[in-house]
ZADRENLO-200676 format. One line per field, with one value per residue (C-alpha): residue number from 1; y, x, z; residue in three letters. Coordinates in steps of 0.05 Angstrom, whole numbers, plus 5000, padded with zeros to 4 digits. Layout:
BEGIN
resi <- c(NUM; ...)
v <- c(Y; ...)
u <- c(X; ...)
w <- c(Z; ...)
resn <- c(ALA; ...)
***
This chain:
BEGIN
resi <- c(1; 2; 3; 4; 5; 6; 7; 8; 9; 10; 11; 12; 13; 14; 15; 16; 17; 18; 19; 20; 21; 22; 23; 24; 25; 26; 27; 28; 29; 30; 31; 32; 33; 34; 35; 36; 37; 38; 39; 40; 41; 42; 43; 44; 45; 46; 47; 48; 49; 50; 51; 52; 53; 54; 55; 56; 57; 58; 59; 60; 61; 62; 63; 64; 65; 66; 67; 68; 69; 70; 71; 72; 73; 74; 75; 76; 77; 78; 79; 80; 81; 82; 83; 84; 85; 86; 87; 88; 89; 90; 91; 92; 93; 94; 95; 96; 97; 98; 99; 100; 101; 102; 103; 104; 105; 106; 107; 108; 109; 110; 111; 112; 113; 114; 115; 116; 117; 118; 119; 120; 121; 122; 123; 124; 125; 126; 127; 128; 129; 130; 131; 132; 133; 134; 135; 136; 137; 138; 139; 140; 141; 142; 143; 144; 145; 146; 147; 148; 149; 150; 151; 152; 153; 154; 155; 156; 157; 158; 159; 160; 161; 162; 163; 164; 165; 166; 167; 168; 169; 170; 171; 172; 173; 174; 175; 176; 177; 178; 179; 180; 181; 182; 183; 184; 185; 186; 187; 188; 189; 190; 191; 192; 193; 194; 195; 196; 197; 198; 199; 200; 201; 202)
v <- c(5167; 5186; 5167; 5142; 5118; 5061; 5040; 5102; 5089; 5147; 5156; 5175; 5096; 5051; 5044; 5031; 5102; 5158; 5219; 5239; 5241; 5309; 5301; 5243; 5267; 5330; 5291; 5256; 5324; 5346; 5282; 5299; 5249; 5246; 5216; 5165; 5115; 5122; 5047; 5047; 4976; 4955; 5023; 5062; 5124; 5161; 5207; 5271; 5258; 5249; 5314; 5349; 5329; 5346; 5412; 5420; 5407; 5431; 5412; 5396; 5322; 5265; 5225; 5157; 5114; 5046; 4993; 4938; 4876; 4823; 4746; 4720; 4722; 4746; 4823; 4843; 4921; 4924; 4983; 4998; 4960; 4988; 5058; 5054; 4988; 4924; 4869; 4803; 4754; 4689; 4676; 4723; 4684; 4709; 4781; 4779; 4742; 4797; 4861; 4830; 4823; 4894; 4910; 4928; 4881; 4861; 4857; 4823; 4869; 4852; 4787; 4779; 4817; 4768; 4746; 4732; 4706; 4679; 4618; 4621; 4569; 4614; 4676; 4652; 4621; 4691; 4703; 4774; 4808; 4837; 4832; 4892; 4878; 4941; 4962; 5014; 5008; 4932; 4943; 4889; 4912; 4847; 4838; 4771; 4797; 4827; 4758; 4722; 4770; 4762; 4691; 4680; 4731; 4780; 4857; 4891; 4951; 4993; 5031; 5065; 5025; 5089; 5091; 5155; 5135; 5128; 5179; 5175; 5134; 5165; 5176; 5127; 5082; 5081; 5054; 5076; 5094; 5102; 5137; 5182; 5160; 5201; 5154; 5090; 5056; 5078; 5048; 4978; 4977; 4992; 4945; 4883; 4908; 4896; 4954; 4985; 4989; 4993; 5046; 5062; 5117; 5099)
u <- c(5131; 5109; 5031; 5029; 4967; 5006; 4951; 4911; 4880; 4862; 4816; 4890; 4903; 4860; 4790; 4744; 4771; 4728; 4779; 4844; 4906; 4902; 4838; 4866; 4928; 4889; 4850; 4908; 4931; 4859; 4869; 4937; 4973; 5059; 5051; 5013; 5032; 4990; 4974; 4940; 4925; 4991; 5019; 5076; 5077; 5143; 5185; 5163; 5096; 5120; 5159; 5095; 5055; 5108; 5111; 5038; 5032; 5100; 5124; 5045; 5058; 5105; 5080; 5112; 5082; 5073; 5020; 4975; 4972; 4921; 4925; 4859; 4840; 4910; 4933; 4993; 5018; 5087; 5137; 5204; 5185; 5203; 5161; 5106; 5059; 5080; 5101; 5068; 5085; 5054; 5034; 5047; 5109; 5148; 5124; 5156; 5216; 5234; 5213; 5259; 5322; 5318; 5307; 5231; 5183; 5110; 5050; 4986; 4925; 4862; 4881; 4827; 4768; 4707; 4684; 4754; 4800; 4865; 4887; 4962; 4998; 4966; 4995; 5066; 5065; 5058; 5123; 5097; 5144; 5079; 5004; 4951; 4924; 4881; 4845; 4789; 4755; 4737; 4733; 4791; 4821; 4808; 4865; 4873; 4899; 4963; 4969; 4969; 5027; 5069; 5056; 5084; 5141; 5107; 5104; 5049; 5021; 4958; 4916; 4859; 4844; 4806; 4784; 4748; 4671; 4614; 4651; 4732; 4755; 4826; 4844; 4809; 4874; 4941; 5016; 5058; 5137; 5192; 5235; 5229; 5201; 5232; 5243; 5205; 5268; 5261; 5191; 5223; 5265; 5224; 5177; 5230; 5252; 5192; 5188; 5124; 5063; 4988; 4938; 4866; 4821; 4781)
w <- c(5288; 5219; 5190; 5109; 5077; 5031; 4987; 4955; 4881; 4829; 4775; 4727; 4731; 4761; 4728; 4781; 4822; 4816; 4839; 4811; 4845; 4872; 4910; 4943; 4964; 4989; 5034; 5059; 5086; 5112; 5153; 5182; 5152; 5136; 5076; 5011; 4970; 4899; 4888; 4832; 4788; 4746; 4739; 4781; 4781; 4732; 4763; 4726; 4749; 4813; 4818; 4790; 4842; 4897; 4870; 4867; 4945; 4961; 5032; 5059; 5052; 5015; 4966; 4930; 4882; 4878; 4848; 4858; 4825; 4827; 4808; 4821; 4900; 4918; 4902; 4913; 4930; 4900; 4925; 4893; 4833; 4756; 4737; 4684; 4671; 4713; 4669; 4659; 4717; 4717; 4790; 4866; 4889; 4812; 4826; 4892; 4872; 4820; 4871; 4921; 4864; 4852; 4931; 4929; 4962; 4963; 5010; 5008; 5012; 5048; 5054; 5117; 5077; 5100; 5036; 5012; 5074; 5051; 5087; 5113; 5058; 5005; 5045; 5050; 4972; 4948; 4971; 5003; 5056; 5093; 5102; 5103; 5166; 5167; 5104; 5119; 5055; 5075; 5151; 5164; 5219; 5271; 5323; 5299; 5231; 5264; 5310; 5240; 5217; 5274; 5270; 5189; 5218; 5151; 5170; 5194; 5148; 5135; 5083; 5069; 4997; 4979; 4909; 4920; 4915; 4962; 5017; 5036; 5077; 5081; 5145; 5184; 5186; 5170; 5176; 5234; 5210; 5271; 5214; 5172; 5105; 5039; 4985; 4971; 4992; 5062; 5069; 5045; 5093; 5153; 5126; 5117; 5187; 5210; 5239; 5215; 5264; 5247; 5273; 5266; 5278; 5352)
resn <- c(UNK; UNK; UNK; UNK; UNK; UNK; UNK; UNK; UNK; UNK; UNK; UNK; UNK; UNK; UNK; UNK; UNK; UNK; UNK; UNK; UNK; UNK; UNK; UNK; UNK; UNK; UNK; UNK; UNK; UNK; UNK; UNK; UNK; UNK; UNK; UNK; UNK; UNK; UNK; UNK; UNK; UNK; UNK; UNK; UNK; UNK; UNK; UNK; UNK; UNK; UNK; UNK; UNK; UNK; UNK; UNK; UNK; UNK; UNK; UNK; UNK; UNK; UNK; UNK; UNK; UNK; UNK; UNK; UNK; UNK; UNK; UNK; UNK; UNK; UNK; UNK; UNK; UNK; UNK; UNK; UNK; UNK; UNK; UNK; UNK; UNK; UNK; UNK; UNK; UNK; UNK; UNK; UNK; UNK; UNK; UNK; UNK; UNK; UNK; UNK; UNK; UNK; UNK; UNK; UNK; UNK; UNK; UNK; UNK; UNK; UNK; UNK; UNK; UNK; UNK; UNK; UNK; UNK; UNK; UNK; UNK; UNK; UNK; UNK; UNK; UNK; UNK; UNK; UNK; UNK; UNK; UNK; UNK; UNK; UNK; UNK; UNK; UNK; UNK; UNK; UNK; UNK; UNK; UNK; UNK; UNK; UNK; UNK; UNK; UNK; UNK; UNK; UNK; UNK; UNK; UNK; UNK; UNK; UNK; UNK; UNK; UNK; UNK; UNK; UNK; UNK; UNK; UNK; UNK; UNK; UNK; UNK; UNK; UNK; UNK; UNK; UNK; UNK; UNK; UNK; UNK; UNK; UNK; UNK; UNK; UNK; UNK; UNK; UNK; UNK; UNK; UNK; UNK; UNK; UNK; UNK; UNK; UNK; UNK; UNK; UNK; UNK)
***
């Protein structure tokens, strides 16, 4: 059973993250995990940069890109969509339509964050394959998140949302793989499997 962080952000592409990519990923391995997904706002990651930073931390841990998109109260983590800036989509439920088409899919983050709860027709209308239901960086990690998962059949998955300000949070929970994860297309299918588990520090 293999430990990813899927939603990480960096200071490289998401404004409101204070450390670069590097940092992050380093403290990803201080924390023992298998593996990140960089989720940074509209961007994935290109495959040089991706090879550089595999080099840079050579076989210490795996790292795949992805991104987060936001309409509004919903934001979306998209993995296996097209490299570089996301496109313009007009609403969650087109987003998700066109990562499934090219075999990607999409997950709602913090969708349970306190101030912010999504209710389960929004859920379900964004057309997401999974929920977040842990998120350290917001401290939503209620059982009744996973019960709500199970419940819209969605997957389960987990991230530290670290943007690397006021002290990491990396570490403190994360997404349980039965199989090995390599490629980005490996984690999409364990996800639409529903075979992903969520864990959290005690």
């Amino acid at each position: 059973m293999e430990k990813w962080d899927l939603h990480i952000h960096t200071s490289e592409y998401s404004s409101d993250a204070r450390k670069p990519a590097i940092d992050q990923i380093q403290l990803a391995i201080n924390a023992g995990l298998d593996g990140v997904v960089l989720t940074d706002h509209d961007y994935c990651r290109t495959h040089d940069e991706m090879i550089f930073l595999q080099k840079h931390f050579e076989n210490q841990i795996r790292v795949l890109s992805g991104s987060e998109v936001m309409f509004g109260s919903v934001h979306l983590l998209v993995f296996g969509g097209p490299i570089g800036p996301v496109g313009h989509f007009s609403s969650p439920m087109e987003l998700s339509r066109y990562i499934r088409s090219i075999d990607g899919c999409t997950i709602v983050a913090h969708p349970f964050f306190k101030t912010r709860k999504l209710n389960s027709h929004t859920l379900l209308m964004s057309g997401a394959s999974a929920l977040e239901v842990y998120n350290a960086r917001r401290r939503s990690w209620e059982m009744d998140s996973i019960y709500i998962a199970r419940q819209l059949d969605l997957g389960e998955v987990a991230g530290s949302d670290d943007h690397g300000d006021h002290g990491s949070v990396i570490g403190l929970t994360a997404t349980l793989c039965p199989e090995p994860i390599y490629e980005i297309q490996d984690l999409v299918r364990q996800i639409l499997m529903r075979q992903t588990r969520v864990w959290r520090k005690p």
